[in-house]
C-alpha positions as CSV (number, residue, x, y, z in Angstrom):
1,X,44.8,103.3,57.1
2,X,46.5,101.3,59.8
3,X,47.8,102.3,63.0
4,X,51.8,102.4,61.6
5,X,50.8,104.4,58.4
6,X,48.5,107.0,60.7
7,X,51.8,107.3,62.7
8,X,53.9,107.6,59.5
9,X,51.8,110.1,58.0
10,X,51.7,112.6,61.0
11,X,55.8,112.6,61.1
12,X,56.8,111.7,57.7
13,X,58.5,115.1,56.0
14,X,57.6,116.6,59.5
15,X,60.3,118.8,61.6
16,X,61.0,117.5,65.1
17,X,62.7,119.3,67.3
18,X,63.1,117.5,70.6
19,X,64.2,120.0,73.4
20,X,66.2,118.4,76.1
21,X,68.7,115.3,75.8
22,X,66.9,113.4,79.0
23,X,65.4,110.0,79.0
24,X,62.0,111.0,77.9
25,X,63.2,112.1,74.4
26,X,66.3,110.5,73.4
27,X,64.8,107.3,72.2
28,X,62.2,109.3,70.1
29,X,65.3,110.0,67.9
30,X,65.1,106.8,66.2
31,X,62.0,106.4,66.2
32,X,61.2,110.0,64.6
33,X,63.6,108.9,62.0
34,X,62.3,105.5,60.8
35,X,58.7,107.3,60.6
36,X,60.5,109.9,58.1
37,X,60.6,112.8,60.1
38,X,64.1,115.0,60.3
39,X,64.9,115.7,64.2
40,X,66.6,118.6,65.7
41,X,67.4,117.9,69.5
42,X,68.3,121.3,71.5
43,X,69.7,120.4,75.1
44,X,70.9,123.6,76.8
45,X,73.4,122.2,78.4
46,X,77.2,122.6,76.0
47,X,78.5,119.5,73.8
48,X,81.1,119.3,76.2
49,X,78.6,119.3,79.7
50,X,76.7,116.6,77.7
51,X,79.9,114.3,76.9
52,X,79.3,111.2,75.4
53,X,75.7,111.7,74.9
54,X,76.2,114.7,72.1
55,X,78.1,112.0,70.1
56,X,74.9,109.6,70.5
57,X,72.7,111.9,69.5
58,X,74.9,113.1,65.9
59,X,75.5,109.3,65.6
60,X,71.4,108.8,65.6
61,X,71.3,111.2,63.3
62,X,69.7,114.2,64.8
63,X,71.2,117.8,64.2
64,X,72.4,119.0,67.8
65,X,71.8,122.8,68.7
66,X,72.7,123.2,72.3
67,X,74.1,125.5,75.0
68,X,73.2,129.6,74.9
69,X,71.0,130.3,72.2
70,X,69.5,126.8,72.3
71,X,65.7,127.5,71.3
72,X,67.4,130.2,69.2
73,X,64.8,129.8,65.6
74,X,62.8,127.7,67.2
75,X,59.9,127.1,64.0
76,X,59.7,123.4,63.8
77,X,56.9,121.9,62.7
78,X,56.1,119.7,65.6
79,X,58.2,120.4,69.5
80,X,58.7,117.9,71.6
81,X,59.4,119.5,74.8
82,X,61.4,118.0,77.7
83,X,58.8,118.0,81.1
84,X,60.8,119.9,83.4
85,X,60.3,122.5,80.6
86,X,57.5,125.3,81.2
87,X,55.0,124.9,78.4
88,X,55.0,128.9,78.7
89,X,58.2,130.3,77.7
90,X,58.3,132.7,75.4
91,X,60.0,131.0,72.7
92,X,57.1,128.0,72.9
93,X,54.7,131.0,72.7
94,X,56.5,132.4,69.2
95,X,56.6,129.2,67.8
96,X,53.4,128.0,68.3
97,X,52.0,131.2,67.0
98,X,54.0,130.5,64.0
99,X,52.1,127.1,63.3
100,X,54.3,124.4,65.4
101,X,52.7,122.1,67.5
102,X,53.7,121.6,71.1
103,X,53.6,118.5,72.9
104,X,55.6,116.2,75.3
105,X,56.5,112.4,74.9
106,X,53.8,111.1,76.9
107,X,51.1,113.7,75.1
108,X,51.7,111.7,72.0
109,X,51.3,108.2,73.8
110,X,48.2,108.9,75.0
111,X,47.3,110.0,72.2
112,X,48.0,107.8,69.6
113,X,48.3,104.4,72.1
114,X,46.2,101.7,70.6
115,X,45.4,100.2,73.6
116,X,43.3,101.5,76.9
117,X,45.4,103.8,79.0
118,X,45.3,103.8,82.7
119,X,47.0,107.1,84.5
120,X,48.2,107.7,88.0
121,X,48.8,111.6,89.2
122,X,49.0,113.2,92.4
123,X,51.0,114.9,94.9
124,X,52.8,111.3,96.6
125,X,52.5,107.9,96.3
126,X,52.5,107.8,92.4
127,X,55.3,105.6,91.5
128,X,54.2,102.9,93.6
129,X,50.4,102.8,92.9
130,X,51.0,103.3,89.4
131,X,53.6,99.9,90.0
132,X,50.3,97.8,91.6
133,X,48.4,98.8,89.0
134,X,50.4,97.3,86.1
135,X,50.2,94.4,87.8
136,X,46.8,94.1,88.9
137,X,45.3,94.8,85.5
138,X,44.8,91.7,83.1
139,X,44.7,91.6,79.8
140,X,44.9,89.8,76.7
141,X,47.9,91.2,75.4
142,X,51.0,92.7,77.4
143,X,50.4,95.5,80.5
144,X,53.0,98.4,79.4
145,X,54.4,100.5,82.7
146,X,55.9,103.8,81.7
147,X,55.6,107.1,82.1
148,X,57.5,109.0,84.7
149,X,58.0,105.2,86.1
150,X,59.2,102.8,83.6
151,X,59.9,103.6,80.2
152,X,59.2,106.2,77.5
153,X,56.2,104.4,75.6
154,X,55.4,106.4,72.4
155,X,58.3,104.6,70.2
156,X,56.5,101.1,71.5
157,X,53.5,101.8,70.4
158,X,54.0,100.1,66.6
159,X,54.5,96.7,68.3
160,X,51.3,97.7,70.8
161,X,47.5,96.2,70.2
162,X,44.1,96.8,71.0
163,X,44.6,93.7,73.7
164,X,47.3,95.8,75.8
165,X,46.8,97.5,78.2
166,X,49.2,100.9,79.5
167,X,49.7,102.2,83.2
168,X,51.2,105.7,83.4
169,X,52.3,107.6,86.1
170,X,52.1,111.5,85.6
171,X,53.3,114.7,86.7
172,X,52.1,118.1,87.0
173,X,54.8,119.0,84.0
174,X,53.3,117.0,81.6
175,X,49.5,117.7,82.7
176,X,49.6,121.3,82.1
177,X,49.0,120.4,78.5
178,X,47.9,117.3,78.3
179,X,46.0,115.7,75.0
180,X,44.7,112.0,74.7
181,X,42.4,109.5,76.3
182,X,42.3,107.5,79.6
183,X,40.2,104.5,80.6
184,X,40.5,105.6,84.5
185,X,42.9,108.4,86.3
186,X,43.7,108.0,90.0
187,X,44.6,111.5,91.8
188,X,46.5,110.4,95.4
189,X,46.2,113.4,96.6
190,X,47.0,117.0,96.2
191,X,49.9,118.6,98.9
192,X,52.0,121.7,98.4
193,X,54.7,120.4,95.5
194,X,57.0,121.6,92.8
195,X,56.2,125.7,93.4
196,X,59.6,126.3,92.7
197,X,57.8,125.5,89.1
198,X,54.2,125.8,88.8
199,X,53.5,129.9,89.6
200,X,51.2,129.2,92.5
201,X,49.4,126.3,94.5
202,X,46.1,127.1,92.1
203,X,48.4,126.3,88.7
204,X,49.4,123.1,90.6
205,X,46.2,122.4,91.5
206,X,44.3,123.1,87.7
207,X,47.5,121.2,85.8
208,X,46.0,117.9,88.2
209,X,42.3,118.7,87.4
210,X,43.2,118.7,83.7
211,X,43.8,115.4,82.8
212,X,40.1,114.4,84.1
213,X,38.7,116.3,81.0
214,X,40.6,113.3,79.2
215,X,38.9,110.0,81.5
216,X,36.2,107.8,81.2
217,X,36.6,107.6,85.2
218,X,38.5,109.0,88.4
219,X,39.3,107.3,91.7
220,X,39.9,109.8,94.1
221,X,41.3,110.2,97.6
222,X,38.4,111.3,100.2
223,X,40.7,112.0,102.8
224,X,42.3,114.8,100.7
225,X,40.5,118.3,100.5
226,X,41.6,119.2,97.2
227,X,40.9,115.7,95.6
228,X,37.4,115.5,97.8
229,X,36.3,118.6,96.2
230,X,37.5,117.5,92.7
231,X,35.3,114.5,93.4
232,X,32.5,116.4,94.2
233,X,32.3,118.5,91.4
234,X,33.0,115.7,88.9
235,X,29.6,113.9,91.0
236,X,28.2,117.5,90.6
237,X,28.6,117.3,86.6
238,X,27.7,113.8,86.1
239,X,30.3,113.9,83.5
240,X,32.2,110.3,84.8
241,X,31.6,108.2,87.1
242,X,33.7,108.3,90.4
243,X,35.1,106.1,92.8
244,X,36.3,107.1,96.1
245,X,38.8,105.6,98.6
246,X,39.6,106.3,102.4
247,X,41.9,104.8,105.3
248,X,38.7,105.8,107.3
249,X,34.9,104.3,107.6
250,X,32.7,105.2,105.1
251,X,29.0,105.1,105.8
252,X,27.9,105.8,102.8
253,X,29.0,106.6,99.0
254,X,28.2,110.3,98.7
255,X,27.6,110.4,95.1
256,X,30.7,108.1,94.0
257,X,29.4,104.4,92.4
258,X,32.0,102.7,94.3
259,X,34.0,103.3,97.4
260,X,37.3,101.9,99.2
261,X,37.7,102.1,102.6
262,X,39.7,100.5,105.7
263,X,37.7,99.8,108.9
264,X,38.7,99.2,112.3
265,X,39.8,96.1,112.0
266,X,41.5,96.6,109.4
267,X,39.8,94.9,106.7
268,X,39.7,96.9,102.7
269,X,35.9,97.4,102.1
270,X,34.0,97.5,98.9
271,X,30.3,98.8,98.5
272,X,29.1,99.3,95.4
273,X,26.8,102.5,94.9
274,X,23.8,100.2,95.2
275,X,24.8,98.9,98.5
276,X,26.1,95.8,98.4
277,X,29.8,95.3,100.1
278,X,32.2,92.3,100.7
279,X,35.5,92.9,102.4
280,X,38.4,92.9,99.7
281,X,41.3,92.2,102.0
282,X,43.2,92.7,105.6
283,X,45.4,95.4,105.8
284,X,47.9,92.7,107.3
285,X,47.3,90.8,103.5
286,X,49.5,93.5,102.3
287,X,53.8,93.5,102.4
288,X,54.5,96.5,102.0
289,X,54.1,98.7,105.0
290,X,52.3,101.5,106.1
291,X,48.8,102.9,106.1
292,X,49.8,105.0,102.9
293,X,50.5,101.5,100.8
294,X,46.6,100.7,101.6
295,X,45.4,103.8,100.3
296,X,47.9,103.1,97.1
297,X,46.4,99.3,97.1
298,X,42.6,100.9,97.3
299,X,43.9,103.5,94.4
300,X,45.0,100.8,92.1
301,X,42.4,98.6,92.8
302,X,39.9,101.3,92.3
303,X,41.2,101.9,88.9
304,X,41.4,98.1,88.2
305,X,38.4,96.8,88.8
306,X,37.1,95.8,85.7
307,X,40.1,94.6,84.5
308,X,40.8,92.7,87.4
309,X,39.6,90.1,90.5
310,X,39.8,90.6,93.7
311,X,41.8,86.9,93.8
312,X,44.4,88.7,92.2
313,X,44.5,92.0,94.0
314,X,45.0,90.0,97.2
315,X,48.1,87.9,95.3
316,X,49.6,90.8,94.2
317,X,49.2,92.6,98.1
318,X,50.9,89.7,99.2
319,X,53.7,89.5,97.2
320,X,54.9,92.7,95.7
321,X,57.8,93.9,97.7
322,X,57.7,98.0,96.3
323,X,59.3,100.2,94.0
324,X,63.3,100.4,94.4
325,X,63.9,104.1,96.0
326,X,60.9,103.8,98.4
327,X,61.4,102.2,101.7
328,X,64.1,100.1,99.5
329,X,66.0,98.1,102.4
330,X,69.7,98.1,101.7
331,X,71.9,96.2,104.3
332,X,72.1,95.9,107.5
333,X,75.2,96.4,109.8
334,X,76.5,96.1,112.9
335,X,72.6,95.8,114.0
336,X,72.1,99.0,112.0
337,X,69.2,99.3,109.3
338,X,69.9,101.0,106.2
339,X,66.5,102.4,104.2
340,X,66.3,104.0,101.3
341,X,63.5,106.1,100.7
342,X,65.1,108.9,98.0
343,X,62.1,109.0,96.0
344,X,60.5,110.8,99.2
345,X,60.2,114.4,97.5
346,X,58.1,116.3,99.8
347,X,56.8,116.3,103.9
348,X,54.2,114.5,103.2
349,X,56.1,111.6,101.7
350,X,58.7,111.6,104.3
351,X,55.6,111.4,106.9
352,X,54.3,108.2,105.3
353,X,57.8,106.6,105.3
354,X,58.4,107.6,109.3
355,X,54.5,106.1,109.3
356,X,55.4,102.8,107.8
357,X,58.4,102.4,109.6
358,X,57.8,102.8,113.0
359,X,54.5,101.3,112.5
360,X,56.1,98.0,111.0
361,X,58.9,98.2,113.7
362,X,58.0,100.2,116.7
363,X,61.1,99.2,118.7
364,X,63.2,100.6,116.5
365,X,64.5,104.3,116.9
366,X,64.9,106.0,113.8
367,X,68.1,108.4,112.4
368,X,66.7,110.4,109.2
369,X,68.2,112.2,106.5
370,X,66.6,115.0,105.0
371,X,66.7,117.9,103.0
372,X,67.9,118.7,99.1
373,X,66.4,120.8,96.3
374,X,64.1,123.8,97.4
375,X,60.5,123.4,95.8
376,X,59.4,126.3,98.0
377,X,57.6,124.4,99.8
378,X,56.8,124.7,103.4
379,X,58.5,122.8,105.7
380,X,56.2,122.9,108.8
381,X,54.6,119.4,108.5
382,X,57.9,117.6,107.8
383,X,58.6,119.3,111.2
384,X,55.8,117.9,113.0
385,X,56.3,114.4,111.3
386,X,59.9,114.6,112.9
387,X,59.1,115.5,116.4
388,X,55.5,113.7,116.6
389,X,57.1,110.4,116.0
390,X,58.5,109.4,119.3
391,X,60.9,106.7,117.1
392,X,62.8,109.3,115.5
393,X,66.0,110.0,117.2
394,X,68.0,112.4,115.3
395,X,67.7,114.0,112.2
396,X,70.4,114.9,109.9
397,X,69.9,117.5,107.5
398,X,71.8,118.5,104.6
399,X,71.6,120.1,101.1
400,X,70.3,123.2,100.0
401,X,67.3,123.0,102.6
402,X,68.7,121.9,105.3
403,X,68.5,125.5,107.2
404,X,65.1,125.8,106.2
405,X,64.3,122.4,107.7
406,X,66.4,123.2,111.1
407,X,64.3,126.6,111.2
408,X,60.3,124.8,110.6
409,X,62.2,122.2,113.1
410,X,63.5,124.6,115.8
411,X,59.7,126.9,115.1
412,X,57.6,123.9,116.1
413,X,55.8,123.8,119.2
414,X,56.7,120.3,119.6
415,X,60.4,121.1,119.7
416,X,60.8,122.0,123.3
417,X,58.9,118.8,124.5
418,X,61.3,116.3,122.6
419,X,65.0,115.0,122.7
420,X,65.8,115.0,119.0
421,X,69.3,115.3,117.9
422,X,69.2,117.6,115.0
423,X,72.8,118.1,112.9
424,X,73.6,119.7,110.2
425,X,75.8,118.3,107.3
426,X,75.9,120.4,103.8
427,X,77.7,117.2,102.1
428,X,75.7,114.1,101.6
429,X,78.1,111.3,102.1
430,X,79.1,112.7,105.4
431,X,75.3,113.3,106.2
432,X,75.0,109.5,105.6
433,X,78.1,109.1,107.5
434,X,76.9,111.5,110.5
435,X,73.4,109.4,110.6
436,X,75.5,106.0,110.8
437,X,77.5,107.6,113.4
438,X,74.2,108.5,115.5
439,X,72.5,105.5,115.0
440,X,73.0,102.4,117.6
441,X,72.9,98.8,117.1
442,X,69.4,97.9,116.7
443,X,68.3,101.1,115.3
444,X,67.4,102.5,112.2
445,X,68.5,104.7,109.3
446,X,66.8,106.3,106.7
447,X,67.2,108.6,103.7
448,X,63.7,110.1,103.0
449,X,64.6,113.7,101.8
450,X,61.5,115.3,101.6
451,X,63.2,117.5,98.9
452,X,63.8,117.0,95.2
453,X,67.1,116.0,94.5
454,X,68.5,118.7,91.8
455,X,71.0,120.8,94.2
456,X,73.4,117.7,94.3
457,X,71.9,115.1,92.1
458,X,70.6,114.4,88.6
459,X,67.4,112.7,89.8
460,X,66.7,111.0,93.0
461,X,67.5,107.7,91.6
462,X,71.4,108.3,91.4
463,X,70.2,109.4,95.2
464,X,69.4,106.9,96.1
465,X,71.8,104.3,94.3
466,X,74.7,107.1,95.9
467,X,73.6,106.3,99.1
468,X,73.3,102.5,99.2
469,X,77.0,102.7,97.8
470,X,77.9,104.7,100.9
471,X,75.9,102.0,103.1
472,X,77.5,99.3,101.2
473,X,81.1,100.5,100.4
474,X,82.2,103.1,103.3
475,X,80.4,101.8,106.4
């Protein structure tokens, strides 16, 4: 049986239903249809809340339950469930008991994909590294990006081979009940994140550690102390082989059969677990800024490397200008910088951006935007990343965390022993506008949140597009 007729025969005569109308499941209508299965799509927002998209969704043929009472007789044979959706809820729990299957979009990629799967997870810094490593890998065939980044892959995997090759990127959503194979999974590290979701940091934690159960490999951050120890009970279990990578020396291997590291000159290290080490690359090799774009660079490469060369890591450093949303330049205006960072969900991502930049220009003071969603997440490091960076100027905070922000801000320590400008703005546009207004010619202004977007915004990509409109249009 070939690889369309195994697909065909686990949908054909099967019961979908698909439950939210996002970008994740509204091209598996089609798809679910051509293979001969008869999709339900239940969004809870009302036909009128979802506009022209209800009429999509009739006119691709799938029946449309929505608003209250959405998951209402919920007994399909097969659920598809949106990955902002808790795989937990009770009416999951009563269908599943009743025989349906439950599964996300990217559960089924991986699989059913034809082709080697690499997957990128972690905390920050997943987007891009996931980015560099669809680019560094080489293959026969086509490199597929997709996941969270990209494109929904399961409907492309009829026109997929055995000579692709598939990058992923992966949240904590999607991991809590993950299925499939990976040829190598990269863990960036594990912060504080989404606990507005996930019931405590130890769920968060386990929904990471799961998809290893699925790899023929990790590369692993041994700078973090959640990813460390993951690393050292993988070693533990000689279950698969792991590689680490560090922005610090690394004397020795400590278990892992390859390792990453920066020295202090700078230079990307490689020593293989019996010893033997060449010098990959020059942190100055790479374009993209920052300390935290080595670490993604070593997390790629790490994943990579046997579907890679080192000549093409190094032409790939030098030339890939990032992912749009993070560090994005927009314009710049009467001597002002505009950067948007929207993709910046949490401190720690908002630290590597302040990082980057006044690293990559340290004569220019910095105006930031912050705040949005509430994760529950603390806000204490993104205060000491504000006042610990003697570039930042003013901070402008807005959205539903801005008061949370302004309290971990006005809390530090540091606070008393810096001349910060901190204002607060509960409308975004005039938060942008505020943060011009602050910012002097030959300065600096950046949107990295360190929040989700949700309170004002669909996703932080209309963010982030919402903001270089204001930069562009009303400056």
């Amino acid at each position: 049986m070939n690889f369309e007729n195994v697909l065909t025969h686990h949908l054909a005569g099967k019961r979908v239903a698909l439950i939210g109308a996002g970008v994740s499941n509204m091209p598996l209508i089609g798809f679910i249809k051509a293979a001969g299965g008869k999709v339900t799509l239940r969004e809870k927002k009302t036909a009128e809340e979802l506009g022209e998209r209800a009429e999509e969704i009739v006119a691709l043929g799938a029946e449309l339950i929505c608003g209250d009472g959405y998951l209402d007789g919920l007994n399909e044979d097969v659920i598809i469930r949106s990955p902002g959706i808790r795989p937990d809820i009770p009416e999951f729990a009563a269908a599943v008991d009743g025989g349906s299957r439950l599964v996300c979009e990217m559960e089924l990629f991986a699989a059913n994909a034809p082709c080697p799967v690499y997957a990128v997870t972690g905390s920050d810094g997943k987007s891009t590294t996931t980015t560099i490593l669809s680019k560094l890998l080489t293959c026969e065939g086509e490199v597929y990006l997709g996941g969270n980044i990209g494109e929904p892959l399961y409907q492309k995997t009829l026109s997929m081979t055995e000579n692709d090759l598939a990058a992923v990127e992966l949240s904590s959503f999607q991991l809590m009940t993950m299925n499939g194979k990976f040829r190598s999974v990269v863990i960036t590290n594990v912060t504080p994140n989404h606990l507005n979701w996930h019931t405590d940091m130890d769920e968060y934690i386990e929904a990471k550690k799961n998809i290893l159960r699925l790899a023929e490999a990790a590369v692993l951050n041994f700078d973090n102390d959640v990813t460390r120890k993951i690393g050292e009970e993988l070693i533990s279990d000689g279950k698969i082989p792991v590689t680490w990578f560090s922005l610090n020396e690394m004397k020795q291997n400590f278990g892992a059969v390859r390792v990453f590291y920066l020295d202090s000159d700078g230079n990307v290290r490689v020593r293989e677990a019996e010893g033997c080490e060449s010098i990959l690359m020059n942190r100055r090799d790479i374009l993209l800024p920052g300390k935290h774009n080595v670490a993604n660079y070593m997390a790629a490469a790490g994943a990579a490397w046997n579907s890679t060369t080192p000549e093409r890591i190094r032409e790939i450093a030098s030339s890939f200008g990032g992912v749009r949303h993070r560090l994005q330049f927009i314009a710049e205006k009467q001597g002002k910088r505009y950067y948007n960072s929207s993709i910046d969900s949490s401190p720690t991502r908002t630290a590597a951006a302040i990082s980057a930049l006044s690293e990559s220009a340290p004569e220019r003071d910095i105006v930031i935007i912050c705040g949005g969603y509430d994760k529950n997440i603390p806000f204490e490091p993104l205060a000491e990343a504000i006042l610990s960076c003697k570039n930042i100027k003013a901070a402008v905070l807005t959205g539903a965390t801005r008061d949370k922000i302004l309290s971990a801000i006005e809390s530090s320590p540091l606070y008393q022993q810096r001349d910060v400008t901190v204002m607060l703005e509960a409308d975004f546009t005039e938060a942008v506008k505020t943060a011009s207004h602050l910012a002097a010619n030959g300065q600096t202004v950046l949107l990295s949140p360190a929040c989700a977007s949700f309170d004002a915004f669909p996703n932080f990509e209309v963010r982030g597009e919402r903001f270089a409109a204001i930069v562009r249009e009303e400056l």
